[in-house]
One Martini backbone bead per residue (centre of mass of N, CA, C, O) as a GRO file, in nm:
protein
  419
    1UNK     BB    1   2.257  -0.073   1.134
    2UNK     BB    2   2.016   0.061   1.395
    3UNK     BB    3   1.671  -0.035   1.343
    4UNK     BB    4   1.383   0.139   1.453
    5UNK     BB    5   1.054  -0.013   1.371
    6UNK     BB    6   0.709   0.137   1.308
    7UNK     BB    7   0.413  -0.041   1.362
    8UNK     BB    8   0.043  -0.127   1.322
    9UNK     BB    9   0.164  -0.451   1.206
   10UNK     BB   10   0.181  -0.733   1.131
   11UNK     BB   11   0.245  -0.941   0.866
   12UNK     BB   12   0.106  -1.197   0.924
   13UNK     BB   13  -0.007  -1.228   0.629
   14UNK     BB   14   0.053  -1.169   0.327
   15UNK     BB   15  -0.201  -0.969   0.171
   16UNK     BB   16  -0.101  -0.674   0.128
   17UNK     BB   17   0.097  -0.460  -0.008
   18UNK     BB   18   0.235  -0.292   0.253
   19UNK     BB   19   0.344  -0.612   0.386
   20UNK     BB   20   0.529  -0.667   0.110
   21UNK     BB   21   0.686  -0.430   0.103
   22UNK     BB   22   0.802  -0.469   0.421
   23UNK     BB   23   0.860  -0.756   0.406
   24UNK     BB   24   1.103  -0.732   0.165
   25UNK     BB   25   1.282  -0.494   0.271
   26UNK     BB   26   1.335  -0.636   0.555
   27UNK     BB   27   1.490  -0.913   0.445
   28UNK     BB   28   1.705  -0.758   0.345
   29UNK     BB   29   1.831  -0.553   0.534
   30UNK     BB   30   1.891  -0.826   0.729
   31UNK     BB   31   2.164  -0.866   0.621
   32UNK     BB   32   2.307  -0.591   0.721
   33UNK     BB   33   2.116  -0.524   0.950
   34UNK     BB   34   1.979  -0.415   1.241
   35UNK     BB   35   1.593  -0.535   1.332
   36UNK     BB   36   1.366  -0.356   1.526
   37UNK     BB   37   1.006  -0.453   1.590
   38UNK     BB   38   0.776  -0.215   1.642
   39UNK     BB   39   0.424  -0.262   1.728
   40UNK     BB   40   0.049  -0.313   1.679
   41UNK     BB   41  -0.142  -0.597   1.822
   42UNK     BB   42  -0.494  -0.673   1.796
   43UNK     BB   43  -0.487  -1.028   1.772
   44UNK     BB   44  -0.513  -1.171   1.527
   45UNK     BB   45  -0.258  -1.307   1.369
   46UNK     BB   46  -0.102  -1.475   1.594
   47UNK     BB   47   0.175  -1.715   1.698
   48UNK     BB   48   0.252  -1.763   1.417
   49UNK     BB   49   0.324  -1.433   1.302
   50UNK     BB   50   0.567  -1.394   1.544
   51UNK     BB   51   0.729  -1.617   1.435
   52UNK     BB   52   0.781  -1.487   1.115
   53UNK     BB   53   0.933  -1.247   1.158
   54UNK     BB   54   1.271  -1.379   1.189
   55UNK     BB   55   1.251  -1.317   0.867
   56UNK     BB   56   1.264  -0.953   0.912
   57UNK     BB   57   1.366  -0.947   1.241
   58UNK     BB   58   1.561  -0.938   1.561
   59UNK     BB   59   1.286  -0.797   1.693
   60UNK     BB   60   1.022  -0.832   1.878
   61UNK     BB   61   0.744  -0.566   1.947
   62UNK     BB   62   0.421  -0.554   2.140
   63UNK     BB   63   0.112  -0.387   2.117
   64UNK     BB   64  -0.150  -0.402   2.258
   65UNK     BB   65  -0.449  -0.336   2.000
   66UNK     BB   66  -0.731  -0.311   1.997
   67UNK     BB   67  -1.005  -0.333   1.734
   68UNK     BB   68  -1.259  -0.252   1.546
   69UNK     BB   69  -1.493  -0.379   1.403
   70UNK     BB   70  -1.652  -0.356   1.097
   71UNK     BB   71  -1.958  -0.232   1.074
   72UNK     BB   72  -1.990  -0.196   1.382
   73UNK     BB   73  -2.150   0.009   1.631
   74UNK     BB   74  -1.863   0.060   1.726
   75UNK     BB   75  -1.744   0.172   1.447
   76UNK     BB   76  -1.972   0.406   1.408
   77UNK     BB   77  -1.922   0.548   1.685
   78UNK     BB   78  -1.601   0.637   1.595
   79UNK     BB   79  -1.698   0.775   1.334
   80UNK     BB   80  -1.810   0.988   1.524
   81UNK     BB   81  -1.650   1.117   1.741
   82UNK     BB   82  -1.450   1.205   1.533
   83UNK     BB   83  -1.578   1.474   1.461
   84UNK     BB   84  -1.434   1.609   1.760
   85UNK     BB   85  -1.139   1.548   1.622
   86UNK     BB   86  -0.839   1.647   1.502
   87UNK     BB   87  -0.789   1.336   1.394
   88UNK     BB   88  -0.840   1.126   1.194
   89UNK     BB   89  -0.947   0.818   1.177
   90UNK     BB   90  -0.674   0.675   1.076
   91UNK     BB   91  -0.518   0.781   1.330
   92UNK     BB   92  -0.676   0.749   1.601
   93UNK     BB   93  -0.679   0.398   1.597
   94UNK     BB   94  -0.337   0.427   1.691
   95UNK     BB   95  -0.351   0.520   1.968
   96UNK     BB   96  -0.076   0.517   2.183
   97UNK     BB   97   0.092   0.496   2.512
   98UNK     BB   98   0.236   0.214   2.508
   99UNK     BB   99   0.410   0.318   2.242
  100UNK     BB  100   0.543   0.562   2.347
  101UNK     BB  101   0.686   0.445   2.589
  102UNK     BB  102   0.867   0.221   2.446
  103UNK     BB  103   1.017   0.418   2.216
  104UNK     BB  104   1.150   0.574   2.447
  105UNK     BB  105   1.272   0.349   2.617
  106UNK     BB  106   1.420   0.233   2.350
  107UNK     BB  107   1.598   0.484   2.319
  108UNK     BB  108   1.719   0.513   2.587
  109UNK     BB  109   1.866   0.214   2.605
  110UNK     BB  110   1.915   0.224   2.316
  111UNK     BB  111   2.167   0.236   2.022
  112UNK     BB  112   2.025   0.376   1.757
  113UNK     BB  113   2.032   0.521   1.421
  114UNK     BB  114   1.745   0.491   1.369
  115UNK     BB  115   1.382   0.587   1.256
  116UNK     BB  116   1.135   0.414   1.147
  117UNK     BB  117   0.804   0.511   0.996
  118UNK     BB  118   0.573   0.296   0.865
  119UNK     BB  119   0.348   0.469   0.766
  120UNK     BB  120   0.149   0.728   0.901
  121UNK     BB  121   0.039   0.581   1.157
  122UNK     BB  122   0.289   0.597   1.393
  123UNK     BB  123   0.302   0.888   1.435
  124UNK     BB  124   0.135   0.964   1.684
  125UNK     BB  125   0.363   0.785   1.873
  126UNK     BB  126   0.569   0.987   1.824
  127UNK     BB  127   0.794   1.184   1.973
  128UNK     BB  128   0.913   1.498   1.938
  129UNK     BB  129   1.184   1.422   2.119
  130UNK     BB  130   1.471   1.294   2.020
  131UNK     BB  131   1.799   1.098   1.945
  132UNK     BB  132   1.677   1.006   1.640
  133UNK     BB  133   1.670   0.947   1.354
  134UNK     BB  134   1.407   1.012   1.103
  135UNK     BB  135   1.195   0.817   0.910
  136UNK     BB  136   0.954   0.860   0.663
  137UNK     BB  137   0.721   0.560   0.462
  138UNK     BB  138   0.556   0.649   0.240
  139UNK     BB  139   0.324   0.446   0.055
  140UNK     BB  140   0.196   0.719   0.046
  141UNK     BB  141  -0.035   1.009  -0.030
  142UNK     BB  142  -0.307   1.022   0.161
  143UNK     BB  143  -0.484   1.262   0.126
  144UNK     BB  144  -0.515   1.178  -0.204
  145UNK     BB  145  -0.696   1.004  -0.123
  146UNK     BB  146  -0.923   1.126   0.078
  147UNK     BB  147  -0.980   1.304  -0.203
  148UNK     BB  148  -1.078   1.095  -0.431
  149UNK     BB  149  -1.295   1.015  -0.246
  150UNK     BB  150  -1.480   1.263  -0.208
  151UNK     BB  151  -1.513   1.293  -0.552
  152UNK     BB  152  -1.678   1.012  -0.607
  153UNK     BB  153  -1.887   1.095  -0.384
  154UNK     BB  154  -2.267   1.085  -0.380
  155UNK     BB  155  -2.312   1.079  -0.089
  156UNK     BB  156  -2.353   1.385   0.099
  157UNK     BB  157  -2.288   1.282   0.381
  158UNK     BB  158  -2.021   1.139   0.306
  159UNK     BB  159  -1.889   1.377   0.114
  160UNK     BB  160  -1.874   1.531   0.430
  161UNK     BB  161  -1.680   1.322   0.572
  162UNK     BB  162  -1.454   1.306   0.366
  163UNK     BB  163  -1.360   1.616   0.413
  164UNK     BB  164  -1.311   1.643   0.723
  165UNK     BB  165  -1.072   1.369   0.658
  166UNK     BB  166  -0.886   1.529   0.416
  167UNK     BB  167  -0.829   1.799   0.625
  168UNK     BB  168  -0.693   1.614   0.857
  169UNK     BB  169  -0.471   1.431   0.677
  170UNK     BB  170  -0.319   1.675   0.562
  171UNK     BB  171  -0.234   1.850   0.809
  172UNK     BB  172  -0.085   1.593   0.974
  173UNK     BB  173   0.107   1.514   0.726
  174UNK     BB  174   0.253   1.783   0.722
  175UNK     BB  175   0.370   1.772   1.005
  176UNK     BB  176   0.526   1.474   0.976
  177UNK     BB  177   0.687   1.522   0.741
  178UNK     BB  178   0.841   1.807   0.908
  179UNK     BB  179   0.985   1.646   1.121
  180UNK     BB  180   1.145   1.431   0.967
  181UNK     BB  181   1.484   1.423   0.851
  182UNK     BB  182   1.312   1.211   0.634
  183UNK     BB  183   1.149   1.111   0.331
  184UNK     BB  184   0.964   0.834   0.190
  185UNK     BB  185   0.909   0.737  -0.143
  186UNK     BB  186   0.728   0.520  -0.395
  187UNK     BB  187   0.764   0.793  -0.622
  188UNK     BB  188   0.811   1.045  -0.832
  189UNK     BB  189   0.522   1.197  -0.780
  190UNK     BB  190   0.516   1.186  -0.488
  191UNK     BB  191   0.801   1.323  -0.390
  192UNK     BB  192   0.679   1.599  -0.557
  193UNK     BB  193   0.400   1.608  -0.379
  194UNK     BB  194   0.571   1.660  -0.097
  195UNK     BB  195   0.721   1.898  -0.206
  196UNK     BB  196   0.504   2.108  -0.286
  197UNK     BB  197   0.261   2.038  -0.050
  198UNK     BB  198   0.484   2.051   0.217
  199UNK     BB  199   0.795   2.134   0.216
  200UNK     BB  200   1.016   1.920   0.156
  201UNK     BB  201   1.368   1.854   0.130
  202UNK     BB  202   1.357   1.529   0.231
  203UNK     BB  203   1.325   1.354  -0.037
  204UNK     BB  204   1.263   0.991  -0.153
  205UNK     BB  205   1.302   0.729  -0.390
  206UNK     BB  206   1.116   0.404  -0.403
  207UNK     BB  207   1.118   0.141  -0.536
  208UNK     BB  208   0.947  -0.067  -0.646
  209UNK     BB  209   0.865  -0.420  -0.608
  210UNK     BB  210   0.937  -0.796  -0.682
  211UNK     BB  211   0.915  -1.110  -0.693
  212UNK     BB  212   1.053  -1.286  -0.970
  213UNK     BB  213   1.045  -1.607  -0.865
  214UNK     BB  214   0.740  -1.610  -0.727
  215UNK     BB  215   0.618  -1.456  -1.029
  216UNK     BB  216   0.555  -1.720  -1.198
  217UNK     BB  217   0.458  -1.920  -1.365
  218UNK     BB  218   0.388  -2.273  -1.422
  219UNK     BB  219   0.190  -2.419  -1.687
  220UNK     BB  220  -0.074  -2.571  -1.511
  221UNK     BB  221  -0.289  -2.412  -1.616
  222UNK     BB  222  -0.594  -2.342  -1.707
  223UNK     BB  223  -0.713  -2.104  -1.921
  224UNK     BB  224  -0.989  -1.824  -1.928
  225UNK     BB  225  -1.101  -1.670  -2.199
  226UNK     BB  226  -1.332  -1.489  -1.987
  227UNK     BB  227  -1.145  -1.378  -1.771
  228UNK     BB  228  -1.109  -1.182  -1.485
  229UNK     BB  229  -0.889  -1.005  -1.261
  230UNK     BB  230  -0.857  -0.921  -0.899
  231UNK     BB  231  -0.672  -0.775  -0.656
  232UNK     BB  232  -0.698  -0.741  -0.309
  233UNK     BB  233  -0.785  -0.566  -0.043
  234UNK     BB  234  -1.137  -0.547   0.058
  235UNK     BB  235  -1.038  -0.345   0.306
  236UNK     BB  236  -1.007  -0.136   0.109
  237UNK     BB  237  -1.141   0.190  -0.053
  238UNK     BB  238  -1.011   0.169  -0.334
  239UNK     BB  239  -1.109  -0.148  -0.386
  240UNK     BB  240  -1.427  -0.095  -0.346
  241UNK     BB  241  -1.439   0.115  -0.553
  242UNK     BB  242  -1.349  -0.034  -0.808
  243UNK     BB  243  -1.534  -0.286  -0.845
  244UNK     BB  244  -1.789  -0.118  -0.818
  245UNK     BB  245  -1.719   0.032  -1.104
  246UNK     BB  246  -1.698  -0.233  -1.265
  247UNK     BB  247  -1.964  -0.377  -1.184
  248UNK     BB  248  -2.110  -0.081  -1.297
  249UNK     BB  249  -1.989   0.026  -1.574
  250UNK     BB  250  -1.831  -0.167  -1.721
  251UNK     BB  251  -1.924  -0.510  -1.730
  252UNK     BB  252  -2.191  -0.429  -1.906
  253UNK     BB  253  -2.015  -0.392  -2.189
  254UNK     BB  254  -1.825  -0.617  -2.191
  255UNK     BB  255  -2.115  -0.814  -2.269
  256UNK     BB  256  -2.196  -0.731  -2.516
  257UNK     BB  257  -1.926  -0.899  -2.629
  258UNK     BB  258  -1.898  -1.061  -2.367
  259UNK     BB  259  -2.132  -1.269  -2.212
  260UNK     BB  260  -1.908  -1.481  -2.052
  261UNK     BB  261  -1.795  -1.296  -1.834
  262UNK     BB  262  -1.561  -1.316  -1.574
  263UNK     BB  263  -1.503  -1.219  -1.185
  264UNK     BB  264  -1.231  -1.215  -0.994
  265UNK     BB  265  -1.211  -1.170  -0.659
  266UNK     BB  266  -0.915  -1.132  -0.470
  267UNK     BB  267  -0.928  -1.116  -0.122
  268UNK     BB  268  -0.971  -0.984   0.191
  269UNK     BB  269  -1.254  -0.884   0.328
  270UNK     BB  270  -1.517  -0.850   0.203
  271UNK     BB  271  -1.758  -0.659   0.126
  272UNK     BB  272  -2.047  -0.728   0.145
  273UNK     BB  273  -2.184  -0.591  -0.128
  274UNK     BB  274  -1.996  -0.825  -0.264
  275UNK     BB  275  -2.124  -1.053  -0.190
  276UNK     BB  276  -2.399  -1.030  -0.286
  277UNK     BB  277  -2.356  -0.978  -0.597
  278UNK     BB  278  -2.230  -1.260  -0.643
  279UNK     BB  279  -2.503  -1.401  -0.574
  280UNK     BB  280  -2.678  -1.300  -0.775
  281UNK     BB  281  -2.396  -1.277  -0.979
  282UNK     BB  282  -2.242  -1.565  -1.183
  283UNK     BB  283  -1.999  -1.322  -1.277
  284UNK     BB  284  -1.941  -1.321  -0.966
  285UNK     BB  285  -1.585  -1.420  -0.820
  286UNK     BB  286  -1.539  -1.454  -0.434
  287UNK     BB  287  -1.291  -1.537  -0.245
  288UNK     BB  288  -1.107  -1.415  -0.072
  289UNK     BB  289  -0.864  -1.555   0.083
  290UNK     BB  290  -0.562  -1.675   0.011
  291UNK     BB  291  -0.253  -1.832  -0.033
  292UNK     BB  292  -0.244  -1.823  -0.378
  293UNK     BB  293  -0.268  -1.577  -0.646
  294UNK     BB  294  -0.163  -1.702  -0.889
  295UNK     BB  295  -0.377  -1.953  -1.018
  296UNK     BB  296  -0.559  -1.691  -1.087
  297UNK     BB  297  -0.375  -1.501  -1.279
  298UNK     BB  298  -0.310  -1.741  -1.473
  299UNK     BB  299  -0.637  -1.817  -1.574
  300UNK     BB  300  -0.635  -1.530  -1.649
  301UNK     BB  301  -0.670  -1.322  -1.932
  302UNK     BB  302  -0.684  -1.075  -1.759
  303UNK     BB  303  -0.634  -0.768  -1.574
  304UNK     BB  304  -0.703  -0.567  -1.332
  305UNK     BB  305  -0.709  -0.182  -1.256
  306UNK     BB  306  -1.012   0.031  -1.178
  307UNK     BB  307  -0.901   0.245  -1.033
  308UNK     BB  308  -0.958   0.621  -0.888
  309UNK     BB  309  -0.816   0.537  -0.582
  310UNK     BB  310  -0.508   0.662  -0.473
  311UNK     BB  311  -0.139   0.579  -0.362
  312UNK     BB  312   0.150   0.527  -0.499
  313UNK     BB  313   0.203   0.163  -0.542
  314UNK     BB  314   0.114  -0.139  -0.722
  315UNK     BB  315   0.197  -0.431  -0.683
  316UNK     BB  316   0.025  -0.583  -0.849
  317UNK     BB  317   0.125  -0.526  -1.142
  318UNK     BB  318   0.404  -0.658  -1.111
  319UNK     BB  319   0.267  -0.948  -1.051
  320UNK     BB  320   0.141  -0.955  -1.333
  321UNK     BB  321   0.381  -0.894  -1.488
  322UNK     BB  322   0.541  -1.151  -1.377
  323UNK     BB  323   0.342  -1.340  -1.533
  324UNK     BB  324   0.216  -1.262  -1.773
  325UNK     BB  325   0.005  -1.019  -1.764
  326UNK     BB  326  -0.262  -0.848  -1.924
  327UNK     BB  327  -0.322  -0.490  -1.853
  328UNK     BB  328  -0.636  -0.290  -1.751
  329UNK     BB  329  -0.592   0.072  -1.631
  330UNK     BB  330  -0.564   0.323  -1.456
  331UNK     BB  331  -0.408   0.590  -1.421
  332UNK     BB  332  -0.412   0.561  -1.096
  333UNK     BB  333  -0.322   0.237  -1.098
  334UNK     BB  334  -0.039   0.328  -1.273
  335UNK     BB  335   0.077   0.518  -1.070
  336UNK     BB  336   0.436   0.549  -1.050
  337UNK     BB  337   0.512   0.398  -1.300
  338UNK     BB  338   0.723   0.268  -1.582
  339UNK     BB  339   0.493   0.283  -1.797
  340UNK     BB  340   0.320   0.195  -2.125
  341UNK     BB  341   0.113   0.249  -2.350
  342UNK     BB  342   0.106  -0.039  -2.562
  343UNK     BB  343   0.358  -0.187  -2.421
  344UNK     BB  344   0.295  -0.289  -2.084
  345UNK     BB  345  -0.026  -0.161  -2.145
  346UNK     BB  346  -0.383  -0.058  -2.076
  347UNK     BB  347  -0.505   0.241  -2.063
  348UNK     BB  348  -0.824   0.361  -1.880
  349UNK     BB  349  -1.122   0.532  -1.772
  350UNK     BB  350  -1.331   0.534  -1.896
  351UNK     BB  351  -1.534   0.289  -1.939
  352UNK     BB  352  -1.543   0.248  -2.247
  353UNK     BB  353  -1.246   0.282  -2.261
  354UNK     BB  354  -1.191   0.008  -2.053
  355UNK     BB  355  -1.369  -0.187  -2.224
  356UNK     BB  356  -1.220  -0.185  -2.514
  357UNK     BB  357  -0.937  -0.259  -2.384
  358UNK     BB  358  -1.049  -0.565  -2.316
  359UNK     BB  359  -1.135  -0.662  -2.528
  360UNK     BB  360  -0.866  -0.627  -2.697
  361UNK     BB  361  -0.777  -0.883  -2.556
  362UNK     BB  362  -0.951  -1.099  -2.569
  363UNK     BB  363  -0.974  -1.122  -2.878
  364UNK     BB  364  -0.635  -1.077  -2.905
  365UNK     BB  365  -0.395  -1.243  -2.805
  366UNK     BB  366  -0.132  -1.162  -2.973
  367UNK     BB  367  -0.134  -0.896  -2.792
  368UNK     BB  368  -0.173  -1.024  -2.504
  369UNK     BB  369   0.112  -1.141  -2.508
  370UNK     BB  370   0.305  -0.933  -2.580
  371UNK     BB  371   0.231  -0.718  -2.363
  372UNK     BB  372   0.323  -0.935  -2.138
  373UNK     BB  373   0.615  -0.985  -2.238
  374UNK     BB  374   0.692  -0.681  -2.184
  375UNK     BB  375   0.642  -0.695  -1.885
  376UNK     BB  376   0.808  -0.931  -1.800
  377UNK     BB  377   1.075  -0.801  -1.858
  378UNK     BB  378   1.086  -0.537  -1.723
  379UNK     BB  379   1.040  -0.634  -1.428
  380UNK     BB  380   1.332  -0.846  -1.451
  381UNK     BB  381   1.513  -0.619  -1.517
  382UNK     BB  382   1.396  -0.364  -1.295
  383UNK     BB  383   1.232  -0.502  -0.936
  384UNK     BB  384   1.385  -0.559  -0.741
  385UNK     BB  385   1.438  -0.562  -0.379
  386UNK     BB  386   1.691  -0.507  -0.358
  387UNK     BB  387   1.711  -0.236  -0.483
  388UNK     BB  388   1.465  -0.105  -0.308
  389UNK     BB  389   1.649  -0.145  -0.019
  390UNK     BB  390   1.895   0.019  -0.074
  391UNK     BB  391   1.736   0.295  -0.093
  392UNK     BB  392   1.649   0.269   0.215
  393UNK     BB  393   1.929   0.310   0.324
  394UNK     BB  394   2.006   0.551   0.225
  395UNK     BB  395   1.811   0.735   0.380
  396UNK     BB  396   1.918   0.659   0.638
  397UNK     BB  397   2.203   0.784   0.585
  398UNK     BB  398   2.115   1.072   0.557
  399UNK     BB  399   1.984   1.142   0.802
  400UNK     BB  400   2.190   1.058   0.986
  401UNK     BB  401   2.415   1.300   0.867
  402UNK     BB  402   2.201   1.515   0.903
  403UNK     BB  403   2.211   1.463   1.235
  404UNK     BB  404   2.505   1.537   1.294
  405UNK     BB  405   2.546   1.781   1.143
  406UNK     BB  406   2.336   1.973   1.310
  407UNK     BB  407   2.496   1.933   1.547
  408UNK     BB  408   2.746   2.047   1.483
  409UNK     BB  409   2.611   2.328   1.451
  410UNK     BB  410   2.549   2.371   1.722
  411UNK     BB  411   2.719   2.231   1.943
  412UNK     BB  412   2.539   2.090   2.135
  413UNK     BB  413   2.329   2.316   2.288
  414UNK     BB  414   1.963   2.192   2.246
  415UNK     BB  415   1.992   1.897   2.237
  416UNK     BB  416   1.764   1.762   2.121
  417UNK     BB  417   1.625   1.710   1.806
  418UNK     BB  418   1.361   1.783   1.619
  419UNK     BB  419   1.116   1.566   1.404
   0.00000   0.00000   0.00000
């Protein structure tokens, strides 16, 4: 197949969950298919991140798309006017007219066989009427996230805003659902939740996967008996919420019985409000972004999955788990997931019940060791990316016969046709 692949972002440096679950999924693709990345860029990634592309891609396509820094007044200004757009402010900062008329124009001139919009963000700039099948790579159901920012959101002025965004994100995504020809669900939850709330009737789910070559232990660490550490984008509001409940309800528990527990919190962007609490309290260590997450997964005794909020598969729990890394997680967390609570994790919810489950790791070696000997073997056994990228190629060709079908039954009569 020939693939016009459509984002709001070059992949590297492969720093957050969604840029490597799509570049691992399209390294894979590119070895069957021609693989065509037409992007929106920022222009921060830099010269390095477009040479790197040649790795997951036969042709990159960038469009030139400045984005406002957060937190600063240009920032905060278009979060304001906001409110009077019918659009939710995470799809209007995405809208190109030039991403537009590119779309058209390679679609006019070249002969794509499907047309994959990954992440709910390019779907903004997808034209209604296409000559090409299309398929929508849904990495979360977005609205969910959304609606629960909403339900533990404190303060009633952000509460009232986060409502509005909710309402926004949720009427935006079942239209785009309901335009293209397949959408893909990273887990069977989603892919029921996209069913039930959108009424999509061709949705398909595609697992998670992980590089199991690429995440396992090294043997050179000394661990740390009492770090416990968390991974991710700390430019995402659900792991900026994660950190926020855990270091505010949870750690503060299990001190009363490990004094000496330390957080490591890796990933890129740390919003103030992190940096600010690690300079006060030297039990909470901030790296930022690294090179090589895993040196530090490695050194802690458990790892940690505080989420309440967000959608999709968490492929963090899957590279600690490719560590054999015990995991204590929320049953949000861990959502979309086949793992068992008991078995390949620790799962808890309220703060004292997650404080418990950590303990019990901490205090237990001998159990920290099995739970996570069998979460990596079951990772090891079911979860490589080829399988992974297979199930999205099926899903291509899905679309693209569903969409020959239709034709057929037209009888060619009616031109192009809505997606």
């Amino acid at each position: 197949m020939r693939i016009l692949w459509l984002k709001t972002e070059l992949l590297h440096p492969l720093d957050k969950g969604g840029k490597i679950r799509t570049y691992n999924m399209l390294r894979e693709l590119k070895r069957d298919h021609r693989i065509t990345y037409l992007t929106l860029d920022d222009g921060n990634a830099g010269d390095e991140a477009r040479a790197q592309a040649s790795e997951f891609c036969d042709e990159l396509v960038c469009i030139p798309h400045p984005q406002q820094e957060k937190f600063t007044s240009a920032f905060y200004l278009e979060l304001g006017l906001n409110l009077f757009s019918p659009l939710p402010y995470a799809i209007q900062k995405y809208k190109s007219q030039r991403m537009r008329a590119e779309i058209k124009a390679r679609l006019h001139h070249d002969e794509f066989d499907v047309l994959v919009c990954d992440f709910l963000t390019p779907a903004v700039n997808v034209p209604s009427r296409l000559p090409t099948p299309g398929v929508l790579f849904q990495h979360n159901v977005e609205a969910m996230i959304w609606k629960r920012h909403h339900e533990v959101q404190a303060n009633p002025i952000k509460k009232a805003y986060l409502y509005g965004q909710w309402v926004k994100i949720r009427r935006f995504e079942a239209q785009m659902c309901r335009r293209f020809d397949s959408v893909v669900a990273v887990s069977r939850d989603d892919r029921e939740t996209l069913r039930t709330e959108y009424g999509v009737t061709s949705v398909f789910d595609v697992p998670t996967g992980v590089d199991i070559e690429f995440f396992r232990p090294s043997g050179n660490e000394t661990q740390d008996l009492h770090n416990v550490v968390f991974t991710g984008s700390m430019d995402w509001l659900p792991n900026e919420d994660a950190i926020r409940y855990f270091a505010e309800q949870i750690m503060p528990l299990v001190k009363q019985s490990v004094p000496d527990l330390t957080l490591t919190v890796v990933g890129r962007n740390p919003f103030p409000g992190l940096i600010e609490l690690s300079k006060r309290d030297s039990s909470i260590i901030v790296t930022g972004r690294v090179e090589d997450v895993r040196p530090y997964i490695e050194r802690a005794a458990v790892y940690v999955v505080p989420l309440r909020i967000g959608g999709g598969t968490r492929l963090k729990i899957y590279e600690a788990m490719a560590m054999g890394k015990p995991i204590v997680s929320t049953t949000i967390g861990a959502e979309g997931l086949p793992v068992q609570d008991g078995e390949h994790l620790l799962l808890a919810d309220a703060p004292e019940d997650f404080a418990n489950a950590l303990i019990r790791f901490l205090e237990d070696k001998s159990l920290a060791e099995k739970v996570g000997n069998q979460a990596a073997l079951l990772v090891r056994r079911q979860f490589g990316w080829d399988r992974a990228a297979e199930k999205l190629a099926e899903a291509c060709e899905h679309a693209l016969s569903r969409r020959e079908s239709r034709s057929r039954d037209l009888l060619g009569k009616e031109g192009p046709l809505h997606i």
